[in-house]
Residue frames relative to the residue before (quaternion, step in Angstrom):
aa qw qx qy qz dx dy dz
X 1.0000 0.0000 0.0000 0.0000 0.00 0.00 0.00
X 0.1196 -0.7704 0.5681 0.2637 3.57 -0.80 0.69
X 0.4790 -0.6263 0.5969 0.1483 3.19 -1.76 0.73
X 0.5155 -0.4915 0.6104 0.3465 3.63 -1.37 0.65
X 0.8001 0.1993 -0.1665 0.5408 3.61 -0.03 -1.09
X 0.2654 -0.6258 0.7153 0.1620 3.85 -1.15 0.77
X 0.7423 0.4972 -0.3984 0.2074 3.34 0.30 -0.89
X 0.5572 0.5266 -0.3171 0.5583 3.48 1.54 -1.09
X 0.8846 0.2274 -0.3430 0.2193 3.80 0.46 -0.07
X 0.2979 0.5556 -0.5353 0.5621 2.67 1.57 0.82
X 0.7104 0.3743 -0.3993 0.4425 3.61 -0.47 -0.21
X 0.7049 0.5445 -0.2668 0.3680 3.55 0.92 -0.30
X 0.3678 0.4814 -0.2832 0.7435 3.23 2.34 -0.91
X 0.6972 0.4467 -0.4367 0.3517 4.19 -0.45 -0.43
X 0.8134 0.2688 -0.0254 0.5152 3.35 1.22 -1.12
X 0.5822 -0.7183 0.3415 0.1684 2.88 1.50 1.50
X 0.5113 0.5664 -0.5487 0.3417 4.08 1.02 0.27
X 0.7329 -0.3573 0.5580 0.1543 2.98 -2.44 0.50
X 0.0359 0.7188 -0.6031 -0.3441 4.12 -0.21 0.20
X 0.3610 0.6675 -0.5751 0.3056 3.73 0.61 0.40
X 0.5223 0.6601 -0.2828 0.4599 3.31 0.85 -1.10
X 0.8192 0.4431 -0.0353 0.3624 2.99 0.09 -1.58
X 0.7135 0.4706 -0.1583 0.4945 3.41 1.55 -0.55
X 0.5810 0.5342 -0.1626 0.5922 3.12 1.63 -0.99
X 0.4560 0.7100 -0.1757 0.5071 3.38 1.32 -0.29
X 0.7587 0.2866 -0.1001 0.5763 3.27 0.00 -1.87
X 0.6970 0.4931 -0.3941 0.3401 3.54 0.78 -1.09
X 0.7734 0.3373 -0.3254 0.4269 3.72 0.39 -0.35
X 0.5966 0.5338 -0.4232 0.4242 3.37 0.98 0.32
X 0.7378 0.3042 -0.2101 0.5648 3.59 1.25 -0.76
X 0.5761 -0.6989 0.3675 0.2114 3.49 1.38 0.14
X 0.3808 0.5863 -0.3311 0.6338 3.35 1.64 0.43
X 0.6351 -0.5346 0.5068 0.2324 3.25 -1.89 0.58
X 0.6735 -0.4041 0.5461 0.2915 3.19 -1.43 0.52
X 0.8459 -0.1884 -0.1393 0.4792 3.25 0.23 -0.64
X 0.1282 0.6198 -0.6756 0.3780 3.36 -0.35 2.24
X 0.6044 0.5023 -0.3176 0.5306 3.29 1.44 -1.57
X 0.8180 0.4610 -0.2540 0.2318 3.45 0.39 -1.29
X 0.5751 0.6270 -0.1831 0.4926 3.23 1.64 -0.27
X 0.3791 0.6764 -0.1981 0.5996 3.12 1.97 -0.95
X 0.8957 0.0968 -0.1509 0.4068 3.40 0.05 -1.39
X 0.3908 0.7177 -0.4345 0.3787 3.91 1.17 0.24
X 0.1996 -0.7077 0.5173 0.4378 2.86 1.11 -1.53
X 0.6016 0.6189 -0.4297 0.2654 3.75 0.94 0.83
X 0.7419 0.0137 -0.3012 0.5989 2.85 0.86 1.21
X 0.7572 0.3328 -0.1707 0.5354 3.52 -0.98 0.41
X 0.2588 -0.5783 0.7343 0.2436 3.05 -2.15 0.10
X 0.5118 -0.6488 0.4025 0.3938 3.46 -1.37 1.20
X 0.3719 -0.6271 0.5320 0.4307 3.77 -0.92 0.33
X 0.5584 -0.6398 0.3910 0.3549 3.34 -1.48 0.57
X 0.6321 0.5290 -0.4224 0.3771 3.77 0.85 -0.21
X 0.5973 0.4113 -0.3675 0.5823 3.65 1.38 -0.20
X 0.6258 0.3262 -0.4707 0.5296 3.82 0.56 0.38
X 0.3849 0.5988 -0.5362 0.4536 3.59 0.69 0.53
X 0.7977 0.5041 -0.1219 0.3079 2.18 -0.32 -2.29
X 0.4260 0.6315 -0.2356 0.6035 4.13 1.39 -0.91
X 0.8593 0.2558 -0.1779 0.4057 3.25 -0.25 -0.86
X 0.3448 0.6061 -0.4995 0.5141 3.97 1.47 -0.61
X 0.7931 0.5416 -0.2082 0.1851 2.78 -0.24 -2.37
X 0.8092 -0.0036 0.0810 0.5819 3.63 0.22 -1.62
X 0.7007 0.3625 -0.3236 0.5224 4.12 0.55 -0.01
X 0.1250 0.7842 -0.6074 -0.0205 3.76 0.05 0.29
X 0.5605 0.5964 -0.2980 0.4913 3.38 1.63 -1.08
X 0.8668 0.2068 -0.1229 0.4367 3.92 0.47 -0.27
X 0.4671 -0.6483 0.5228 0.2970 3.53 -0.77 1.22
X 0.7564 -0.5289 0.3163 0.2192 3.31 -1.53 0.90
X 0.5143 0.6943 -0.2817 0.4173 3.40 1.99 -0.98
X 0.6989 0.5119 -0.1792 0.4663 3.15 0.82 -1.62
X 0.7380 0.4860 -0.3055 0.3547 4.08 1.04 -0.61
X 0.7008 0.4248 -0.0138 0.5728 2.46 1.14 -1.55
X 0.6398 0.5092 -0.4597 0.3466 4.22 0.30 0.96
X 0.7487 -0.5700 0.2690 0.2054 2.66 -0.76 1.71
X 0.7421 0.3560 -0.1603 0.5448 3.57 0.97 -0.57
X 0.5096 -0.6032 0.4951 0.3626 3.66 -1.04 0.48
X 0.1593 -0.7320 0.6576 0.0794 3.98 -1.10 0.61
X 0.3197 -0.7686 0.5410 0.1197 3.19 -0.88 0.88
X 0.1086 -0.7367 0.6566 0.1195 3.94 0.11 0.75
């Protein structure tokens, strides 16, 4: 499956996580489906809102600023 944001899934393949987790997650905090979040972050439908790419990054990326997860292009660290 490709992702809108490479960087957030690369760091997710590094850190060995589930994006269920991560969706099932956002969804019951922001009250949104499971897959809204995930669609959100595919890029098949919607743009992610920026308080759920926060909230993402609080949660499981504290080490990396939302810029670096969430851009559209792959970074190379």
């Amino acid at each position: 499956m490709a992702y809108k944001y490479p960087n957030f899934a690369a760091e997710m393949a590094r850190k060995s996580m589930d994006y269920k987790e991560v969706y099932d997650s956002m969804a019951e905090k922001f009250n949104k489906s499971s897959d809204t979040i995930s669609n959100w972050i595919t890029g098949r439908a919607g743009e992610l809102p920026t308080n759920v790419a926060f909230a993402i990054k609080d949660d499981y990326f504290p080490e990396f600023t939302v810029d670096y997860l969430f851009y559209e292009e792959p970074i190379v660290n």
